[in-house]
DRENTOR-681955 format. One line per field, with one value per atom (N, C-alpha, C): atom name; x, y, z; residue in one letter. Coordinates in nm, 3 decimals, padded with zeros to 5 digits, always signed. Example, Ala and Ser with C-alpha at 12.3 -4.5 7.8 and 13.67 -1.06 7.14 Angstrom:
atom (N|CA|C|N|CA|C)
xx (+01.319|+01.230|+01.320|+01.285|+01.367|+01.290)
yy (-00.569|-00.450|-00.330|-00.225|-00.106|+00.003)
zz (+00.780|+00.780|+00.780|+00.708|+00.714|+00.787)
type (A|A|A|S|S|S)
***
This chain:
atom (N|CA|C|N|CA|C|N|CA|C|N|CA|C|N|CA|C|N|CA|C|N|CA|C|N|CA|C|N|CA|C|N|CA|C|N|CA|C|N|CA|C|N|CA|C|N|CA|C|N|CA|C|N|CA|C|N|CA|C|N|CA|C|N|CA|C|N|CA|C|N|CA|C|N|CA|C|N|CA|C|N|CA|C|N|CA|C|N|CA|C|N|CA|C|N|CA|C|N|CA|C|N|CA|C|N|CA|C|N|CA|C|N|CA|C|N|CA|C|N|CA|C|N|CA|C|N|CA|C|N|CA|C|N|CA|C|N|CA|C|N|CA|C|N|CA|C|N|CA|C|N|CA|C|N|CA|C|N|CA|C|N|CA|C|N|CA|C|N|CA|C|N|CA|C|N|CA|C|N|CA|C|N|CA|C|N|CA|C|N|CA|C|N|CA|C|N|CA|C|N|CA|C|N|CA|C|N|CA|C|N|CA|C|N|CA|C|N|CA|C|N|CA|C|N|CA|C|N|CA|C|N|CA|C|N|CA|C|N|CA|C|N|CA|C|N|CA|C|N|CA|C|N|CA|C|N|CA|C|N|CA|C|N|CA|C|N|CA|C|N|CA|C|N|CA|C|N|CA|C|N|CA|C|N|CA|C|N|CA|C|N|CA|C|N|CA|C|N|CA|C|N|CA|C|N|CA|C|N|CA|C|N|CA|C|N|CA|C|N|CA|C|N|CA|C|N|CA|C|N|CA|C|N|CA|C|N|CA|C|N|CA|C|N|CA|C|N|CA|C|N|CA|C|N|CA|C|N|CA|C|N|CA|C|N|CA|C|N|CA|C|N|CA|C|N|CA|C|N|CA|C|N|CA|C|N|CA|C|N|CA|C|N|CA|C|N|CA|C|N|CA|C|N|CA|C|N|CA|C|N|CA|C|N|CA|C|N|CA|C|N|CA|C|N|CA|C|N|CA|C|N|CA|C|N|CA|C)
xx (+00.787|+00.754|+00.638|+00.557|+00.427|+00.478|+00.552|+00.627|+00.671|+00.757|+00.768|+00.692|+00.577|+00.505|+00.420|+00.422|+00.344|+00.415|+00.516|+00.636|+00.657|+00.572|+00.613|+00.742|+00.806|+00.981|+00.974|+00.851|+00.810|+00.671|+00.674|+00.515|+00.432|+00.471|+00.442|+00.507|+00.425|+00.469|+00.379|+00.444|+00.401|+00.506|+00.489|+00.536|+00.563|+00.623|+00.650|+00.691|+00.715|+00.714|+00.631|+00.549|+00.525|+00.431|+00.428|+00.345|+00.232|+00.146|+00.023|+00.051|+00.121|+00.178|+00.246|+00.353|+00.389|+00.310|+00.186|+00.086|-00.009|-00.009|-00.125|-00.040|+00.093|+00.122|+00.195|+00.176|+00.147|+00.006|-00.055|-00.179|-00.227|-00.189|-00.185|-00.108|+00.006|+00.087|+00.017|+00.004|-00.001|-00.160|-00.163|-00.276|-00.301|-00.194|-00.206|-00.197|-00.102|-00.186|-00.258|-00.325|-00.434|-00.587|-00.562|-00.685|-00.674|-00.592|-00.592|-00.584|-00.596|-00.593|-00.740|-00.795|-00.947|-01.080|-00.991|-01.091|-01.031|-00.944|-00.887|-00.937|-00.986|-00.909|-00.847|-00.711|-00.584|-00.578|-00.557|-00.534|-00.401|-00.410|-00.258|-00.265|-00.114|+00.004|+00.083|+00.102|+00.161|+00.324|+00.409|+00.483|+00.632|+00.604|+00.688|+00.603|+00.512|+00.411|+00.397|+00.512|+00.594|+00.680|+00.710|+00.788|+00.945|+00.929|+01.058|+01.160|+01.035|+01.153|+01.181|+01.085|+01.102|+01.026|+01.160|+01.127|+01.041|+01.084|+01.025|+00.826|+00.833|+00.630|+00.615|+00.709|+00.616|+00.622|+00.663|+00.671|+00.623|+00.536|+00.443|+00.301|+00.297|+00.263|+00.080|+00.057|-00.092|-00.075|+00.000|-00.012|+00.005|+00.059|+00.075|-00.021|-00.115|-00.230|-00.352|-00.379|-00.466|-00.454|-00.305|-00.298|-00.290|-00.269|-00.300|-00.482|-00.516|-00.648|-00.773|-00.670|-00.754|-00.695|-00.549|-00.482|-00.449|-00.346|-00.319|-00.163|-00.086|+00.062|+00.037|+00.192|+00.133|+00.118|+00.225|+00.207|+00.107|+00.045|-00.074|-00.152|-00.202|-00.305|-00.264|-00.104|-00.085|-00.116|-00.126|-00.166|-00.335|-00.400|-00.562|-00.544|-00.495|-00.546|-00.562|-00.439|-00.415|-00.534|-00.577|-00.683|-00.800|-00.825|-00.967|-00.944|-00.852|-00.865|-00.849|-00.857|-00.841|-00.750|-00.584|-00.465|-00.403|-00.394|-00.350|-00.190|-00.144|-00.028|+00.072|+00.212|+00.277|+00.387|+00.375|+00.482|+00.595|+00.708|+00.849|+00.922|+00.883|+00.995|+01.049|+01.156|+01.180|+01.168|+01.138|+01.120|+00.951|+00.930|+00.840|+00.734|+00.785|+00.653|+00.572|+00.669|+00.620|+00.514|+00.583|+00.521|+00.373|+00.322|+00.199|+00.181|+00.161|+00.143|+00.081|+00.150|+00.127|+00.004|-00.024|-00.185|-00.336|-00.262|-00.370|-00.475|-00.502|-00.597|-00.727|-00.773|-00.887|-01.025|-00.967|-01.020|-01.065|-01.007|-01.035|-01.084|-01.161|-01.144|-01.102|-01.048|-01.070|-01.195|-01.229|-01.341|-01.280|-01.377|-01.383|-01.305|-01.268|-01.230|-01.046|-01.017|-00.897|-00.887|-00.924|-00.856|-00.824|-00.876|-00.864|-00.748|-00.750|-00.648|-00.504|-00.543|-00.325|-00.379|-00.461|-00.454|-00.386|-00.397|-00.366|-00.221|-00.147|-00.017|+00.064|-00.016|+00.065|+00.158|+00.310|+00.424|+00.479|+00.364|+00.380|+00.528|+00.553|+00.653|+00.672)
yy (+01.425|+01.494|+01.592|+01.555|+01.612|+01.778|+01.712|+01.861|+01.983|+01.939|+02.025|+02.086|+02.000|+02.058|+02.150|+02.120|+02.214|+02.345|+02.352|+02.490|+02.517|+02.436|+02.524|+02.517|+02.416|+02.388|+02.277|+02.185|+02.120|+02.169|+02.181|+02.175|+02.102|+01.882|+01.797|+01.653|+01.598|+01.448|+01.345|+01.256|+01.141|+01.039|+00.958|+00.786|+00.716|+00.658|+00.558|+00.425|+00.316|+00.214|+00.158|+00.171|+00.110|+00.016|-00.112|-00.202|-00.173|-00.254|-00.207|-00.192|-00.249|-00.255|-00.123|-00.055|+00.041|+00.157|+00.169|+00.288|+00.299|+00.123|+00.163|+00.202|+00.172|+00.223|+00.377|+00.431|+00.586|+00.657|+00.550|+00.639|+00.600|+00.528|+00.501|+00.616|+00.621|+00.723|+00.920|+00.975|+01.041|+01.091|+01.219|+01.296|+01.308|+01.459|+01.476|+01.411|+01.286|+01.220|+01.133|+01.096|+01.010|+01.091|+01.204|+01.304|+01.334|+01.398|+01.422|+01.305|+01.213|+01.083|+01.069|+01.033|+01.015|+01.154|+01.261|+01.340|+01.385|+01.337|+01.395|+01.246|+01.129|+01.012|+00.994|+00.984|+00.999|+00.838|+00.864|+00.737|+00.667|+00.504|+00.484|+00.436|+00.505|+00.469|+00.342|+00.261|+00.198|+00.243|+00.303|+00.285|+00.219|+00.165|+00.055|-00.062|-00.041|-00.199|-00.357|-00.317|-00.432|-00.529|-00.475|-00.573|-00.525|-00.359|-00.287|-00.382|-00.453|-00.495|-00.680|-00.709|-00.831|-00.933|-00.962|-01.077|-01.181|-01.285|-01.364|-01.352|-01.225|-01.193|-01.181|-01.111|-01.119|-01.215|-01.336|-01.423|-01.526|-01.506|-01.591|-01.661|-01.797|-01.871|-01.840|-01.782|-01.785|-01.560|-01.503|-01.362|-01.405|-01.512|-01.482|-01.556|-01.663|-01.733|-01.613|-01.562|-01.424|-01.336|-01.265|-01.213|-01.267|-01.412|-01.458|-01.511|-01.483|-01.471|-01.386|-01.277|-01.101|-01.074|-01.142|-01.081|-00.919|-00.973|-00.824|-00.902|-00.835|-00.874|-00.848|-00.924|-00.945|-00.866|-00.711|-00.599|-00.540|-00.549|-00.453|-00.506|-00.686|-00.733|-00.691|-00.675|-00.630|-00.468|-00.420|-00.231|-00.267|-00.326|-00.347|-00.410|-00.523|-00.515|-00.424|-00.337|-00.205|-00.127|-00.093|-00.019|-00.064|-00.153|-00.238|-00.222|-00.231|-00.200|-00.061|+00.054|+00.158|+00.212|+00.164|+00.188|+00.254|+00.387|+00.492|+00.406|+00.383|+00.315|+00.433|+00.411|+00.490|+00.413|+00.336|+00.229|+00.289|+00.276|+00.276|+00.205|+00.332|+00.253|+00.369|+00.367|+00.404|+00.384|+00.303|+00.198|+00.292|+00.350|+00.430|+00.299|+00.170|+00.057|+00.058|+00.043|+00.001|+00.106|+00.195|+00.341|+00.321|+00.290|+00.293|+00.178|+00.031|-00.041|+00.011|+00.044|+00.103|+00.145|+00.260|+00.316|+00.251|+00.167|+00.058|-00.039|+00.036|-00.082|-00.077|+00.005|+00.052|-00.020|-00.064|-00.139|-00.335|-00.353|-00.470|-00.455|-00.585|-00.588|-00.726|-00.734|-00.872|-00.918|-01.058|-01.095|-01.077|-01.106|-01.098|-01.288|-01.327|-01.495|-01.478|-01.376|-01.331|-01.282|-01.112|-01.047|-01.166|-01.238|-01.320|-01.413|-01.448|-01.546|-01.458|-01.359|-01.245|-01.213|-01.171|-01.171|-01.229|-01.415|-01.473|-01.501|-01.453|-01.476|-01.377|-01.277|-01.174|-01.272|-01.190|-01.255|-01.141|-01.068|-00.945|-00.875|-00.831|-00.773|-00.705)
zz (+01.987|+01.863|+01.885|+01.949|+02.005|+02.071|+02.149|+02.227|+02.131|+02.042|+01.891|+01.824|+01.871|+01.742|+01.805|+01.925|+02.026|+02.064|+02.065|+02.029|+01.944|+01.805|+01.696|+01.606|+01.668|+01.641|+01.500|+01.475|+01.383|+01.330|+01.186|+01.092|+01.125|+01.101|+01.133|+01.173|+01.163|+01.217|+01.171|+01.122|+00.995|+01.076|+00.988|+00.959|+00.865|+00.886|+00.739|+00.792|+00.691|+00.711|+00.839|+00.913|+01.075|+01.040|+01.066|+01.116|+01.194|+01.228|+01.308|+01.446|+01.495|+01.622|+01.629|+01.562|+01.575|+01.606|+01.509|+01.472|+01.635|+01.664|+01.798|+01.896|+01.896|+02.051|+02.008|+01.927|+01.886|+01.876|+01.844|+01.869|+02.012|+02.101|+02.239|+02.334|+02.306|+02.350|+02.325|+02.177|+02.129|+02.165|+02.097|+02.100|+01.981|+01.900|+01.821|+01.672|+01.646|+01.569|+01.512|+01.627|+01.668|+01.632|+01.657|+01.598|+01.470|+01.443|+01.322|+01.223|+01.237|+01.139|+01.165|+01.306|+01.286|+01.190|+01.244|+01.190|+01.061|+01.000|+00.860|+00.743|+00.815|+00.745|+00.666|+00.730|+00.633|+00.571|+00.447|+00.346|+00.381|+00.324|+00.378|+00.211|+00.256|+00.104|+00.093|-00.004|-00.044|-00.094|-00.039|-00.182|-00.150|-00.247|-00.313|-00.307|-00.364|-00.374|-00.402|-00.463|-00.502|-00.404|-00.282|-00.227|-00.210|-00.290|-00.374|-00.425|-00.492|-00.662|-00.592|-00.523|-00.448|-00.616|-00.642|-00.797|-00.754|-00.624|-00.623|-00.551|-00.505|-00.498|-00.646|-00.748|-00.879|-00.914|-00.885|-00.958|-00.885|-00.787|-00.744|-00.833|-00.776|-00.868|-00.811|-00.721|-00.677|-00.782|-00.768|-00.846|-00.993|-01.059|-01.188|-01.199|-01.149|-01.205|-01.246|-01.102|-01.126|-01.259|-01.234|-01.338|-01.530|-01.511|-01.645|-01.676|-01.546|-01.526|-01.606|-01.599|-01.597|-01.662|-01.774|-01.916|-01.866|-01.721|-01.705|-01.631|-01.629|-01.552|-01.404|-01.312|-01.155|-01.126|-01.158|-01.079|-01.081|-01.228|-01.237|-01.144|-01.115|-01.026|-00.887|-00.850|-00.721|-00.673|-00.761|-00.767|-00.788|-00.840|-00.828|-00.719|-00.637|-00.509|-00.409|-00.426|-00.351|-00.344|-00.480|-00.492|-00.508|-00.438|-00.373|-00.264|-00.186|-00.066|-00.008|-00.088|-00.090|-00.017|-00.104|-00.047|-00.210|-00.187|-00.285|-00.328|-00.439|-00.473|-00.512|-00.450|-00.553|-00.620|-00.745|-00.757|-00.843|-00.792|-00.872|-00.982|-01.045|-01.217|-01.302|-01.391|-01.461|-01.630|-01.599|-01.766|-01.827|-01.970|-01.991|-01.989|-02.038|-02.086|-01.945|-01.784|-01.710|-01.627|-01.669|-01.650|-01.659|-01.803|-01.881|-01.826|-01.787|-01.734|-01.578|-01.538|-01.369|-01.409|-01.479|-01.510|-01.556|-01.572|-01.643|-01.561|-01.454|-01.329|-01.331|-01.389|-01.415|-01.503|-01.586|-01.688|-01.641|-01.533|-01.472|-01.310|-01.246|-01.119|-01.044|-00.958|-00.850|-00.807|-00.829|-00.752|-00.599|-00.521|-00.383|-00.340|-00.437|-00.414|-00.457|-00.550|-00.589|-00.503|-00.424|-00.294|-00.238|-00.189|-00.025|-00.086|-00.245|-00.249|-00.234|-00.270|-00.252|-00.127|-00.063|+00.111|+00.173|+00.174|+00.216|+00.244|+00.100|+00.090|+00.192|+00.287|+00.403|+00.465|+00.473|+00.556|+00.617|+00.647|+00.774|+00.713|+00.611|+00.594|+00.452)
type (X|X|X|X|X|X|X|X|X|X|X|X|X|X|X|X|X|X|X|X|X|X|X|X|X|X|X|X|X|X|X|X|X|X|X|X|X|X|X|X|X|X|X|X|X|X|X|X|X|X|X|X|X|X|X|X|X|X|X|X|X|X|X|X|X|X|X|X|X|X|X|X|X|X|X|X|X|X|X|X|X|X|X|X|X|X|X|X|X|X|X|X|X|X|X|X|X|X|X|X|X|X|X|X|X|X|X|X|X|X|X|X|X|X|X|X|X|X|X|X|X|X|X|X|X|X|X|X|X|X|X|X|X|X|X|X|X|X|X|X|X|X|X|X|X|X|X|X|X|X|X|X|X|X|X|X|X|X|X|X|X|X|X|X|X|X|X|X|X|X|X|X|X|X|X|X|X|X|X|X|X|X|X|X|X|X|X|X|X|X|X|X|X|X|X|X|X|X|X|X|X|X|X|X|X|X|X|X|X|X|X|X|X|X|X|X|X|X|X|X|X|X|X|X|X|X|X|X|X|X|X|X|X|X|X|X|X|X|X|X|X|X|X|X|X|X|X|X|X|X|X|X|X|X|X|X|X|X|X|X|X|X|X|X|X|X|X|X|X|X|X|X|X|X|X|X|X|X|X|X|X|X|X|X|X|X|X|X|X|X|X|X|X|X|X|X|X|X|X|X|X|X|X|X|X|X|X|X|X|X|X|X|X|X|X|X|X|X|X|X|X|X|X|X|X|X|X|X|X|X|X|X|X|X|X|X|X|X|X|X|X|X|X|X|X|X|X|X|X|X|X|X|X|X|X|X|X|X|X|X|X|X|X|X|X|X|X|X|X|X|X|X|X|X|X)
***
């Protein structure tokens, strides 16, 4: 890809979906975007934050405690974790209620005892 872009034959070169493992042996391999991520610090995106529509994470019994916690629903607590860890969300819906829901993170936060408890629940996937 590097070669392309070095002829000019590509704009750029991004990623999606990659695991950490993926990203280091690209930024192991690579030049160009290994620099430009350090000297740009490029944000990482979430999207589909949800699990894309994975029922049984919303309906986890350690996410809906939180969120009946903070009188906010799971997703919203799963989009405030995002954005504590300063991972820009872009979550998918069509529904207008859920819409206005999605926007709503603002007004609450996670203790530092909540992050670590949805931390914990990572199944690398």
């Amino acid at each position: 890809m590097e070669g392309f872009y070095n002829e000019g034959k590509i704009r750029a070169i991004s990623v999606a979906n990659f695991e950490q493992q993926h990203l280091e042996k690209v930024m192991e391999q690579g030049s160009i975007l290994h620099e430009y991520l350090v000297k740009h610090n490029i944000q990482h995106v979430a999207w589909g934050p949800f699990g894309h529509g994975n029922k049984q994470l919303l309906n986890h019994p350690v996410l809906t405690e939180i969120a009946e916690g903070n009188g906010k629903s799971t997703a919203q607590v799963m989009l405030r974790w995002c954005i504590q860890r300063n991972i820009a969300v872009i979550p998918k819906s069509i529904n207008p209620a859920r819409l206005k829901s999605n926007m709503e993170l603002f007004d609450f936060g996670l203790s530092e005892e909540e992050m670590n408890r949805i931390s914990a629940l990572d199944q690398n996937k």
